[in-house]
N, C-alpha and C positions, 0 to 999 in steps of 0.2 A: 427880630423878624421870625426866625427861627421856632422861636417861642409861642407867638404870638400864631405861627400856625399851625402846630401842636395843640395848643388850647381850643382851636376854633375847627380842629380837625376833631378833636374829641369832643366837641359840644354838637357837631354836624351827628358824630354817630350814635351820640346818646338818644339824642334826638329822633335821631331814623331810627334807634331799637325800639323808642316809646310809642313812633307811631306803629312802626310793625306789630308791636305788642299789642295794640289797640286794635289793627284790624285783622289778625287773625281771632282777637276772641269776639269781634265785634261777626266773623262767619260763625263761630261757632263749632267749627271743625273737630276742634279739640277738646272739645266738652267731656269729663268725663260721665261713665255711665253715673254715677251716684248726684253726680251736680245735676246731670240732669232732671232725676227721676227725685230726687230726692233735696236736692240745692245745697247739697255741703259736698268737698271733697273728701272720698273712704276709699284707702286702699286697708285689704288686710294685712299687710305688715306692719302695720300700728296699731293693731288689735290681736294681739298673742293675749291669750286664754292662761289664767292662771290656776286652772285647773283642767284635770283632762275632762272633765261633763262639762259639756259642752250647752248651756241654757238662759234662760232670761233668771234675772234677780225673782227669789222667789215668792208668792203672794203679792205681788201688785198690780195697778190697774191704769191701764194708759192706753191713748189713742196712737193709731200706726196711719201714716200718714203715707198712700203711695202715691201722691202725686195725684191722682184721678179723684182719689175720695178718701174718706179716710173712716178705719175701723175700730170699733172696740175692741181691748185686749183685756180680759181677767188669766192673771197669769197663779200658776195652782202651788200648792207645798213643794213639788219638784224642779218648778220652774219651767211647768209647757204650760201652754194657750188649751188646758186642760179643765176639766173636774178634778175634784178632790182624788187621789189613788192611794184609798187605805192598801195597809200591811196586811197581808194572808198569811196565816202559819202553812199554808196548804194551797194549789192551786184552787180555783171552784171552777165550775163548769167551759164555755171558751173563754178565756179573758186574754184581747188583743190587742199588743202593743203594737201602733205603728209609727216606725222609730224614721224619721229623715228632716229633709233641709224645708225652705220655705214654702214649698209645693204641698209638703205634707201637713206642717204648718194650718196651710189653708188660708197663706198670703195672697190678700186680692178676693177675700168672701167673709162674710161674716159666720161667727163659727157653725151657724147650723148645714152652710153653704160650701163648706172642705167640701173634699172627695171621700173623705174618710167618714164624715158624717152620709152621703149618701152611701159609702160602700157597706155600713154599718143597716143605716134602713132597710136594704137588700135582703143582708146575712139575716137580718133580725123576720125574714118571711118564713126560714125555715129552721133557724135558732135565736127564739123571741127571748131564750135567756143568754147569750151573748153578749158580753162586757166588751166595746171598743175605748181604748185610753190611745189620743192621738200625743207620742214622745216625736214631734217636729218642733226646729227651731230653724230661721233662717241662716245659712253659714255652716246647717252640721253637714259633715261628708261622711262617708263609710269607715275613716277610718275613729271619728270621733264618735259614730253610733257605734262600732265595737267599743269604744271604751265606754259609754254610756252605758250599754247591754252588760258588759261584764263588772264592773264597776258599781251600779246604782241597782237598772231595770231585773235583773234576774233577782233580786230579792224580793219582789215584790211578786211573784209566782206567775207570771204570765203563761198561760197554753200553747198561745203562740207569738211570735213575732215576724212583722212584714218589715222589711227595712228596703227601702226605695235609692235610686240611685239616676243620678239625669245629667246632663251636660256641662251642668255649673260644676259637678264635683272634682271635672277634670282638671280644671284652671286652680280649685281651692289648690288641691294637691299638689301641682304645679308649685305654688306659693308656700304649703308648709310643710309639705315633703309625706312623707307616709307614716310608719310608725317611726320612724327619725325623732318625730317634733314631741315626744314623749320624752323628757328627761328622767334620768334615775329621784330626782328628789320629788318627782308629782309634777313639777310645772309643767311650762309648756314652749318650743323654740322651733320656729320656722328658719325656714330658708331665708340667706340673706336677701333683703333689698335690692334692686339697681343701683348700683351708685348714685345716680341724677335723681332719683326722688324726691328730696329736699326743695330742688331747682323746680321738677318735673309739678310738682307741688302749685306753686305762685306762677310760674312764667308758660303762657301758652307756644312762645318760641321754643323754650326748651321741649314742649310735647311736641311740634313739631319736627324738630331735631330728630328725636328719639323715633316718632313712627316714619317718617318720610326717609330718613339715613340710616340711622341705627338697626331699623327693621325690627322694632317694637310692634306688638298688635295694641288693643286696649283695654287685657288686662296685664299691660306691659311683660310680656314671654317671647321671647324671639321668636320671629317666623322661619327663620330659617332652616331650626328644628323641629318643628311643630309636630311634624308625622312622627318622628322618632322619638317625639316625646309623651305624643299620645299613646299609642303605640304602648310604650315602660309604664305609664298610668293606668291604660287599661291593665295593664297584668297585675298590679299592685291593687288595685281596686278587687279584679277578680279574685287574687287569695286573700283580699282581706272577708270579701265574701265566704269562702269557703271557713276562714277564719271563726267568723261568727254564728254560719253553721253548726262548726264544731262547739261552741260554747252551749248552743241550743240543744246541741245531741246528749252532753253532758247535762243538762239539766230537763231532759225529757220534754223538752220543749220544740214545738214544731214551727219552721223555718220556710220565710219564702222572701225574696228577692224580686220586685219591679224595676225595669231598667224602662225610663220612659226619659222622651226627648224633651225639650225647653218648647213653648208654642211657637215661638221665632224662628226656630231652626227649621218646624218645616213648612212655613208662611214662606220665608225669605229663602229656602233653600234653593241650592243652582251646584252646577258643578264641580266649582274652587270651593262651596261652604255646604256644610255637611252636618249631621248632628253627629257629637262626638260620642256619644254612646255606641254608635255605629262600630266603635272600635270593639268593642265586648263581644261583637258575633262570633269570632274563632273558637271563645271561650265556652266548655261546655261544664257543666255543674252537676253534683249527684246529689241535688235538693231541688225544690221546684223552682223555678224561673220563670215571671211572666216579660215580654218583649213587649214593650206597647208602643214601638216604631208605628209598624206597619199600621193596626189597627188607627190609630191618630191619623196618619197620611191619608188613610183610605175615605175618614170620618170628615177632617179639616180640611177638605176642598174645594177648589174653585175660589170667586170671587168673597164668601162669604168666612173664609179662614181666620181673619181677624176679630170675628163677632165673638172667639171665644177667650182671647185675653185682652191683657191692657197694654193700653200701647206703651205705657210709659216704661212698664219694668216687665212686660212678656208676661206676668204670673196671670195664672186663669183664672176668669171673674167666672160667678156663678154658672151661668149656662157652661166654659169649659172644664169647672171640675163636673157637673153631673155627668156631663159627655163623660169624662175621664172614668167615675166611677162608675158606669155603666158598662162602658167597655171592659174593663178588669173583671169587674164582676165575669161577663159573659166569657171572660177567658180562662177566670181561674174553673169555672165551672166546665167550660170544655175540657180542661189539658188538666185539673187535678180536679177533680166532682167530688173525693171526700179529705178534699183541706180543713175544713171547718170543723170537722171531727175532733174529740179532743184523745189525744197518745190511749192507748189502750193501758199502759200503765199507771197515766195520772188519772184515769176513768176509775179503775180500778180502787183507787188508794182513796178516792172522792168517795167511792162510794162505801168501802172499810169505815171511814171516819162515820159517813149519815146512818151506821147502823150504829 
């Protein structure tokens, strides 16, 4: 008897976990971002980099699928969503790298449609011989474009370098720690997993568990520390900037930093949610900085905020990179009017060599 309700007590519960399981993913609740946007589950602790450049496989050619529509990719000899970027013994005239994650990229436009392709037509009214090479991949953060910049991009002589930085890079960091995930043999090691992963993986209970008890967000970081741990990223972020600063100083190469918000954060923003770049204000810098908080909130207003990305994965479709590159433009022209200039030493040495 005994037995017999044992076996029918455990066939009751398997039962009530299969249908539980069926109707929380039957809400949807717990969908992750990438199932969503994308239909497969991706967390990045199952994608550690086996080298610190941080890039797509290089020379090939495939379609990027966001969910909305989907884009061509020609990927170049260094592995960006590039033109070709011959070797210079020498710098030539401006030639600018702009080094960051899918924003810069130009994830959600076709390539003539980036920010950087508009911020490039700009630059090019009042220096028509300026070289833009956009070094974006989606996933790099600041501490993988320092390695990138020191690493690969300074050999190839760039004038200057803009390196971007926005609210995803908070959470990468979060996951692979800072210069931490740098081992002495070249690879690469993040921070461990959650335990529950594996689980957190197949079973929409166990996400449940984990955001409703555990106090997981969803890119699983505890909420409990959130500010204090934004907070140590912002600071790790900020000297990594100054970091790569100093690589640009050393190689006469002129340096600027965009810290700009995700479109979601200030579509959706309120109170409790905030964009987390917001934490970078304290932080002041002895190189140029452009802030494109403000500018964006002022820009993306009212009812029509959404018309500048996509809903599925936040990245700005055409109309919000021109927005974006308009705006940078008008700022770096206000707050530094001779960036574009090239070092008066590499001016110099350009022009030793054309005699």
């Amino acid at each position: 008897m005994i037995r017999w309700m044992k076996k029918n007590l455990t066939f009751s519960l398997i039962f009530f976990l299969l249908c539980l399981e069926v109707g929380v993913r039957f809400t949807g609740m717990y969908t992750t971002f990438s199932e969503d946007s994308k239909g497969n589950f991706w967390f990045e602790w199952a994608h550690e980099r086996d080298s610190v450049i941080y890039a797509f496989p290089a020379n090939e050619d495939f379609e990027m699928d966001i969910g909305d529509t989907v884009f061509q990719y020609a990927i170049n000899e260094l592995g960006y969503r590039e033109k070709e970027m011959p070797l210079r013994s020498e710098p030539s005239a401006q030639r600018i790298f702009v080094v960051g994650d899918s924003f810069t990229e130009g994830n959600g436009a076709d390539y003539h449609n980036s920010w950087t392709r508009r911020l490039e037509a700009r630059v090019h009214m009042i220096h028509p011989e300026a070289e833009f090479y956009v070094c974006g991949i989606s996933g790099l953060d600041p501490h993988y474009a320092w390695a990138s910049i020191k690493n690969l991009l300074l050999a190839y002589k760039p004038t200057h370098i803009i390196t971007t930085v926005n609210d995803s890079d908070f959470d990468d960091q979060i996951i692979r720690g800072g210069y931490s995930r740098f081992q002495p043999d070249g690879s690469v090691k993040y921070r461990p997993a959650p335990w529950f992963l594996p689980a957190y993986r197949f079973s929409h209970i166990v996400r449940m568990f984990a955001h409703e008890f555990l106090d997981y967000d969803y890119f699983l970081i505890r909420r409990n520390n959130r500010e204090t741990q934004r907070a140590e990223v912002a600071d790790s972020i900020a000297q990594c900037l100054r970091d790569i600063n100093e690589l640009c100083v050393k190689n006469e190469v002129k340096f600027m930093a965009v810290i700009h918000p995700v479109p979601h954060s200030i579509c959706y923003e309120s109170e409790l949610v905030k964009s987390e770049v917001l934490a970078l204000n304290p932080h002041s810098f002895d190189f140029p900085v452009i802030r494109m908080y403000q500018p964006l909130k002022q820009a993306m207003i009212g009812p029509d905020c959404t018309s500048f990305h996509w809903k599925q994965d936040s990245h700005f479709n055409g109309k919000g990179y021109q927005l974006f590159a308009s705006l940078l433009y008008d700022k770096i022209q206000e707050e530094y009017p001779g960036f574009w200039e090239v070092n008066q030493a590499s001016a110099d040495l350009v022009q030793l060599l054309d005699e």
